[in-house]
C-alpha positions as CSV (number, residue, x, y, z in Angstrom):
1,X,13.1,3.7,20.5
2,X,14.4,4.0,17.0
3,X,15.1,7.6,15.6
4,X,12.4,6.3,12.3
5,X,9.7,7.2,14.8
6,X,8.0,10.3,15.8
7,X,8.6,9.7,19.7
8,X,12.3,9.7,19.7
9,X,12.6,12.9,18.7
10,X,12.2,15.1,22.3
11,X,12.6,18.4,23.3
12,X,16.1,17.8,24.8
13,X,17.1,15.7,21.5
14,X,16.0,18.5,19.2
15,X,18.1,21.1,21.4
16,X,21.2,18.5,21.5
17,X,20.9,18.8,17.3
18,X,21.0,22.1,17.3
19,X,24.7,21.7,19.7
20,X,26.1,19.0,17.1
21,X,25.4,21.4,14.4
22,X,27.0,24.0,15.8
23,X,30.4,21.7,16.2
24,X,30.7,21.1,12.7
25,X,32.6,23.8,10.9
26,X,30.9,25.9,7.9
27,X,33.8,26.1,6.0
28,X,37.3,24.0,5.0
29,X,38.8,21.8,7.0
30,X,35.3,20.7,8.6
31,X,35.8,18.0,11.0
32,X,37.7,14.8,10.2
33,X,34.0,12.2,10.1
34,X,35.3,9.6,12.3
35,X,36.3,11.9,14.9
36,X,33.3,14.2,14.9
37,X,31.6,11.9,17.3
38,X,34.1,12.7,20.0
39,X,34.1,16.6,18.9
40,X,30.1,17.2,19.1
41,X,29.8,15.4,22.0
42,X,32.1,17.5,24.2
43,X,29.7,20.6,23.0
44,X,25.8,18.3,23.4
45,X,26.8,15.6,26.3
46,X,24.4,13.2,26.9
47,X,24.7,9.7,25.8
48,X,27.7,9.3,23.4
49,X,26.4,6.7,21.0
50,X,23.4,8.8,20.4
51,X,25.6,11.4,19.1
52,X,26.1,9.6,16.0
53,X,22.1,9.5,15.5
54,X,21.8,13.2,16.0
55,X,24.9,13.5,12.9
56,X,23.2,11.3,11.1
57,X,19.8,12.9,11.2
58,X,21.7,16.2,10.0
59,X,22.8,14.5,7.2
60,X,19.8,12.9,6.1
61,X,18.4,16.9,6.3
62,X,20.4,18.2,4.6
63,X,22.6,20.7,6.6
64,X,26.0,19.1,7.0
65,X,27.7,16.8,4.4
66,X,29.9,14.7,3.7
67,X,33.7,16.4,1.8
68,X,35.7,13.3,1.7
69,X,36.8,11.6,4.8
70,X,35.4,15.4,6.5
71,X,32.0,16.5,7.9
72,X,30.9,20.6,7.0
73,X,27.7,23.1,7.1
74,X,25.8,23.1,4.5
75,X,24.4,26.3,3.1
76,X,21.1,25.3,4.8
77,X,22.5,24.3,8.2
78,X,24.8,27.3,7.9
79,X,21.2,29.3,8.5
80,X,19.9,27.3,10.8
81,X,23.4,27.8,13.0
82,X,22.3,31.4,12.6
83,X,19.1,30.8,13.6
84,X,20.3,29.1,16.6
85,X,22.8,31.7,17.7
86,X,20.0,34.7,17.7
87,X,18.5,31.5,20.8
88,X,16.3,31.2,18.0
89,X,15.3,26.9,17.6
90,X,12.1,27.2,15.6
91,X,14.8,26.7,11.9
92,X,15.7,23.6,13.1
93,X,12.4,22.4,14.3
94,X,10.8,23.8,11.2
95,X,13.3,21.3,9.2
96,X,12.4,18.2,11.6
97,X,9.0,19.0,11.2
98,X,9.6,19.6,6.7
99,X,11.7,16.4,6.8
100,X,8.5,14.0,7.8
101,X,10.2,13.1,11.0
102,X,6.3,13.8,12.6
103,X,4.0,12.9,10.2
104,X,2.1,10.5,12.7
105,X,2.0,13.0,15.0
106,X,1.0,16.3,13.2
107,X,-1.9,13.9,11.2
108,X,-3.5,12.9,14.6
109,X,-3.2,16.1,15.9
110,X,-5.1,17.9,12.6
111,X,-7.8,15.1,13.2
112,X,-8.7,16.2,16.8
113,X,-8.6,19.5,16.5
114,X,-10.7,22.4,14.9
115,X,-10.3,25.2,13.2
116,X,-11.8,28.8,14.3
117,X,-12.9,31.5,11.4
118,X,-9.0,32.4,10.9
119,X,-8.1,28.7,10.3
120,X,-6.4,28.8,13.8
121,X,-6.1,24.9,14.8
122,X,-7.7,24.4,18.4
123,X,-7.4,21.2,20.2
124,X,-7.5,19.9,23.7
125,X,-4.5,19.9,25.7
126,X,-4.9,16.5,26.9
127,X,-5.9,15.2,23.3
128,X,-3.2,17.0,22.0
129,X,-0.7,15.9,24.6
130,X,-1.8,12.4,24.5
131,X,-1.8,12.0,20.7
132,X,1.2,13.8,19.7
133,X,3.3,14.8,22.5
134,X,6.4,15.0,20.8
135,X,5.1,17.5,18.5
136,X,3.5,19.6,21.0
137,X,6.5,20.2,22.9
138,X,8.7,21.2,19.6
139,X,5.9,23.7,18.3
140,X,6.2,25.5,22.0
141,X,9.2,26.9,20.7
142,X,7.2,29.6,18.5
143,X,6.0,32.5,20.8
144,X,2.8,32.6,18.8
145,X,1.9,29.2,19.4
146,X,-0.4,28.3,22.8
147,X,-0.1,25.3,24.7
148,X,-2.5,26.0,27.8
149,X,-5.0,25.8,28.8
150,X,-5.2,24.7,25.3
151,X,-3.2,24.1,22.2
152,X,-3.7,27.0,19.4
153,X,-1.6,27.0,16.3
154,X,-1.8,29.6,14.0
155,X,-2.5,29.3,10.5
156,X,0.6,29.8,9.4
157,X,2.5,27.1,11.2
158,X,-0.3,24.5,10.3
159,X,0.0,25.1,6.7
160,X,3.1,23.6,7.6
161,X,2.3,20.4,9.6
162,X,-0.6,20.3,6.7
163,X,1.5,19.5,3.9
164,X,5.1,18.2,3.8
165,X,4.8,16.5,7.1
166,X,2.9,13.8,5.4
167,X,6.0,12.7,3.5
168,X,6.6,8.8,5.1
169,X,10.2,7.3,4.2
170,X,9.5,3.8,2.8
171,X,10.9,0.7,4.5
172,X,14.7,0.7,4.1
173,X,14.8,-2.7,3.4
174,X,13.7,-3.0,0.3
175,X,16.1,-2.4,-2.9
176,X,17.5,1.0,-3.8
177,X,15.7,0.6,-7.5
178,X,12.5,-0.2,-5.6
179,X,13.6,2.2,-2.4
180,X,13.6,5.0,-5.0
181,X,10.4,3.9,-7.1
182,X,8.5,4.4,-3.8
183,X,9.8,7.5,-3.2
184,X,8.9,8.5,-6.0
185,X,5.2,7.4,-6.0
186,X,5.3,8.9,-2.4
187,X,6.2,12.2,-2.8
188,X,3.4,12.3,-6.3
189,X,0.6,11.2,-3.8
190,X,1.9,13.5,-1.3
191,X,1.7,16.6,-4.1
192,X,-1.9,15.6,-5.3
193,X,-3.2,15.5,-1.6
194,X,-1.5,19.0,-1.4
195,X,-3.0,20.4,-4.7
196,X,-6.3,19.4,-3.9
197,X,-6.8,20.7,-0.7
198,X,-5.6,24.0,-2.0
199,X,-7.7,23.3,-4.9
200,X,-10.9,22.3,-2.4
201,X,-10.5,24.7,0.4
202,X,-11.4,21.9,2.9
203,X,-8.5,20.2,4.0
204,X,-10.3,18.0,5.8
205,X,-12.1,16.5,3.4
206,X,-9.3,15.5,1.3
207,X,-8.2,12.2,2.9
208,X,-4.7,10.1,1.5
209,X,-6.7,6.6,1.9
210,X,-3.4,4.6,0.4
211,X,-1.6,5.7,3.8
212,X,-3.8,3.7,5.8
213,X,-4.8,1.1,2.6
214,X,-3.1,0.2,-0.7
215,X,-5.8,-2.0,-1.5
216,X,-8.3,0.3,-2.4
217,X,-7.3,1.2,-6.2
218,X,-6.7,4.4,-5.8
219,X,-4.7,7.0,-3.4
220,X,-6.6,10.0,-2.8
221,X,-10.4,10.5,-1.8
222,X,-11.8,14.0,-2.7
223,X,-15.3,13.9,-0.1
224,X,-15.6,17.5,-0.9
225,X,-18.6,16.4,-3.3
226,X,-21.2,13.8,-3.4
227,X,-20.0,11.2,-4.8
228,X,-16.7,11.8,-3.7
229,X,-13.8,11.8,-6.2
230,X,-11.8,8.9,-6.2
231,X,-7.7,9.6,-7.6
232,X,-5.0,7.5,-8.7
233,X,-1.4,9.3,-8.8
234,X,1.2,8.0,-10.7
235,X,4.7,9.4,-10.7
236,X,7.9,9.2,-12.6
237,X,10.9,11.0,-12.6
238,X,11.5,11.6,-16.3
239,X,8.4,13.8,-18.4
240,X,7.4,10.4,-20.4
241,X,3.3,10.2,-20.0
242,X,4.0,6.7,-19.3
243,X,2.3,4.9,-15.7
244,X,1.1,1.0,-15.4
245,X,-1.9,0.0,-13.7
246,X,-2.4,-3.3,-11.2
247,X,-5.7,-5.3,-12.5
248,X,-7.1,-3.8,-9.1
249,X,-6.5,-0.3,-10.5
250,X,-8.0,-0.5,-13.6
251,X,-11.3,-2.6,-12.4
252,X,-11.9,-0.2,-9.7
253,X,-11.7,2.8,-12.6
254,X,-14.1,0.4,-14.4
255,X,-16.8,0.3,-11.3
256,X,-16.6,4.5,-10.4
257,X,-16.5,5.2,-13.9
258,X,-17.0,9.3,-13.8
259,X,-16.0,9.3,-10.2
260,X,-12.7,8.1,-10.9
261,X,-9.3,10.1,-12.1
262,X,-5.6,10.1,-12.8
263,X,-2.6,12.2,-11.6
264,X,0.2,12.3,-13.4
265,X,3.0,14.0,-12.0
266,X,6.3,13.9,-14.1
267,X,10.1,15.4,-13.4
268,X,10.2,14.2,-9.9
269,X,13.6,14.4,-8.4
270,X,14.2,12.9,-5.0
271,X,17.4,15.5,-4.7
272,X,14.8,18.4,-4.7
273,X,13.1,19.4,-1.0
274,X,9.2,18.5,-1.4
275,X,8.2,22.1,-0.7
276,X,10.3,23.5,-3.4
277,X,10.1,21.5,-6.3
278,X,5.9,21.2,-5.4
279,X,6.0,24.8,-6.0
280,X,8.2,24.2,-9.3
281,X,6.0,21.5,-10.5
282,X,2.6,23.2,-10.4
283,X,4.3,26.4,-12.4
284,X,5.3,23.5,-15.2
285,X,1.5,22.5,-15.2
286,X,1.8,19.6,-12.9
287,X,-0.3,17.5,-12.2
288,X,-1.9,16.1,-15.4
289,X,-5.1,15.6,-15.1
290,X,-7.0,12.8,-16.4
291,X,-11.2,12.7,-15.3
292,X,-13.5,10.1,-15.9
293,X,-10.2,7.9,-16.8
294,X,-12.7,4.7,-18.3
295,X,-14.5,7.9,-20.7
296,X,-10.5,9.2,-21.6
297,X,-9.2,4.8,-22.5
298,X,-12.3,4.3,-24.4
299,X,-12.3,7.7,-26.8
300,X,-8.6,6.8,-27.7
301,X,-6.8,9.7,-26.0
302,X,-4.8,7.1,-23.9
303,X,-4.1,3.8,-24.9
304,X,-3.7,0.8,-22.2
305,X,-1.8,-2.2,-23.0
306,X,-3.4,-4.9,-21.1
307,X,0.3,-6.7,-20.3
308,X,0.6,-5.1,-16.8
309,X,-1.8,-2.0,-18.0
310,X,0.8,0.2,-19.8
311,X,-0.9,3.3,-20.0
312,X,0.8,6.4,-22.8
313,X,-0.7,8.8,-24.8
314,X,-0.4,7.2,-28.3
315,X,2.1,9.0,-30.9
316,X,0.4,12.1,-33.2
């Protein structure tokens, strides 16, 4: 099974991570990168070729780097390491689970279960188990969460699996320009489903159809109200109020008319964690919101060039 998926990332991989890390040094010299293989792995064991996934997963979050031909701690891993010597793992899992690493998992497991008048989440232990088992078995780690006879996770913790989880790393095979386009687009949707479920209240009725679609002409479905609200998020990583529309876009705004709206969110940077620069975003004003987008194109407040549907705001 391939690290990209939710499954291959057990209990007694997540605990091996948490060994690797603690090989690498915090500080100068670190340890020589094409040596740190042999190094972690007389502190994790297991299988030795899967010590290169585990340093490769801690470099894709963010706490160890790369210094030249050296691997070291990162500020963030340095916490985590002191996480980890107080025998306490939930840091680490709470990184996995920020990363996206269970996205799959942590959306199936939302769906089945229920919340209580607290906004506890309550599921089955055999529904939970059976749809994301993985995930189960890393959230044991808090004290506060139960796992039998059923699975209770507080609110706190599903705030958690209900927002940056749902980042999903494009295909790797694409291009970098078009890798980092996605992204970009991505991590927008993923901030408007956010926003609008704090904006709504109801979590679940805010649903991210282009994760299961991208054929639908827009990303996010609002079925709070009646008609439900139907958003297309565009995203850039500069401020311009610049975003193009697909001929599918712009005739599905055409056919919901009032039921259909933009959001625009500018200044994304990919170097940024999601939950930080979210937070950063909405203080700037993001998103930018544009309802009854038909209404806004025909009363001149944006223009659309019909060459691939450039949309701007037109110059005062």
């Amino acid at each position: 099974m391939s690290r990209e998926s939710s499954g291959w990332y057990t209990a007694i991989r997540v605990r091996r991570m948490g060994v690797v890390l603690l090989a690498v040094p915090g500080g100068p010299p670190g340890v020589a990168a094409d040596g740190a293989q042999r190094v972690a792995w007389k502190s994790c064991g297991g299988p030795p070729e899967e010590v290169l996934s585990l340093l490769e997963v801690l470099l894709e979050l963010g706490l160890i780097r790369v210094q030249g031909d050296t691997y070291l701690r990162t500020q963030a891993g340095n916490r985590v390491v002191r996480a980890v010597r107080r025998d306490d793992p939930t840091e680490l899992a709470l990184a996995l689970i920020r990363s996206g690493r269970f996205h799959d998992q942590a959306r199936a497991l939302i769906e089945q279960g229920q919340l209580d008048d607290e906004r506890n989440l309550d599921c089955g232990r055999r529904v939970a188990v059976s749809t994301a088992p993985q995930l189960v078995s890393l959230l044991d780690l808090w004290p506060e969460v139960r796992v039998q006879p059923r699975v209770m996770i507080p609110s706190q913790l599903l705030r958690e699996l209900d927002t940056v989880w749902s980042l999903l790393p494009p295909e790797p095979s694409m291009p970098e320009w078009q890798f980092r386009r996605k992204q970009v687009g991505n991590r927008a949707e993923m901030y408007t489903v956010q926003y609008e479920k704090t904006r709504v209240g109801d979590s679940s009725a805010v649903v991210w159809v282009a994760r299961d679609s991208d054929s639908l002409g827009y990303d996010v479905e609002d079925r709070s109200s009646n008609p439900s609200r139907c958003i297309e998020v565009k995203g850039r990583s500069d401020r311009d109020e610049i975003f193009f529309f697909s001929d599918n876009e712009m005739n599905k705004a055409n056919s919901l008319g009032t039921r259909y709206e933009v959001h625009f969110w500018g200044a994304i940077d990919l170097r940024r964690d999601p939950g930080t620069e979210y937070a950063a975003l909405r203080a700037e004003g993001y998103p930018l919101v544009i309802p009854d987008f038909p209404e806004a194109l025909a009363r001149g407040e944006w223009s659309a060039n019909p060459v691939r549907w450039r949309i701007e705001r037109p110059s005062a």
